[in-house]
C-alpha positions in Angstrom: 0.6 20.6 -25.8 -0.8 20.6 -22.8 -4.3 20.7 -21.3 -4.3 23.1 -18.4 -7.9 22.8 -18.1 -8.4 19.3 -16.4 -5.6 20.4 -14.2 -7.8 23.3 -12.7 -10.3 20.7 -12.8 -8.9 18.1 -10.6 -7.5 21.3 -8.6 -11.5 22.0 -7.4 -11.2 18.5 -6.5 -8.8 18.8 -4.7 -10.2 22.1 -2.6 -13.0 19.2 -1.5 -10.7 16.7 -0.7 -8.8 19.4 1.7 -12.3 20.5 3.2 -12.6 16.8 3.8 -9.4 16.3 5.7 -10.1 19.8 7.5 -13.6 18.4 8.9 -12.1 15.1 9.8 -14.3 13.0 7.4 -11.4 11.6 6.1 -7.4 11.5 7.5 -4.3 12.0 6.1 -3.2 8.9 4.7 -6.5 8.7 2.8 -6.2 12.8 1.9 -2.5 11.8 0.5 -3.4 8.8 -1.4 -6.3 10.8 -3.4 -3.8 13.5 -3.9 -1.6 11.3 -5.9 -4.6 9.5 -7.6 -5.3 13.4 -8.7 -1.9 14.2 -10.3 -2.1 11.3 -12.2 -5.4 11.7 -13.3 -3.9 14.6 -15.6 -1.9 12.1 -18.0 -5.4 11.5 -19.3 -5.7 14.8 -21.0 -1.7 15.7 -21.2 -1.9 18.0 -18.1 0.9 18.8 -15.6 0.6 16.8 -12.3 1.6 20.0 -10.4 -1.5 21.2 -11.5 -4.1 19.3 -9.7 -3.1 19.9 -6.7 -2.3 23.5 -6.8 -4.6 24.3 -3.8 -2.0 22.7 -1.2 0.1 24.3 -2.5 -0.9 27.5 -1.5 -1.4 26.6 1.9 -0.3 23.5 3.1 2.7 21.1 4.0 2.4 18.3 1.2 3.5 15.7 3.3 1.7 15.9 6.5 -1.0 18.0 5.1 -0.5 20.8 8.4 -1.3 24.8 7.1 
């Protein structure tokens, strides 16, 4: 079973990683590396990678990181 909960949690992680990137605190390589260091973050609780980094999802390229 799976813990959908530390998925949304690394998600609002992931929101402040993007605001990051957006106010050019960090760049992309750096916004792309934490990104995968967040999807596998879940395996911890039994999560679903796809769910920690829902927020790019929704509006972003998640390779180059453009809206």
């Amino acid at each position: 079973m799976s813990c959908h909960d530390i998925g949304r949690g690394m998600d609002s992680v992931t929101q402040v990683v993007i605001r990051m990137y957006d106010a050019g605190e960090i760049n992309s390589k750096t916004a792309l590396k934490l990104f995968t260091a967040l999807k596998k973050g879940v395996h911890w609780c039994d999560g679903n990678e796809y769910e920690a980094v829902l927020s790019i999802f929704n509006c972003r390229c998640g390779n180059c990181l453009k809206k």
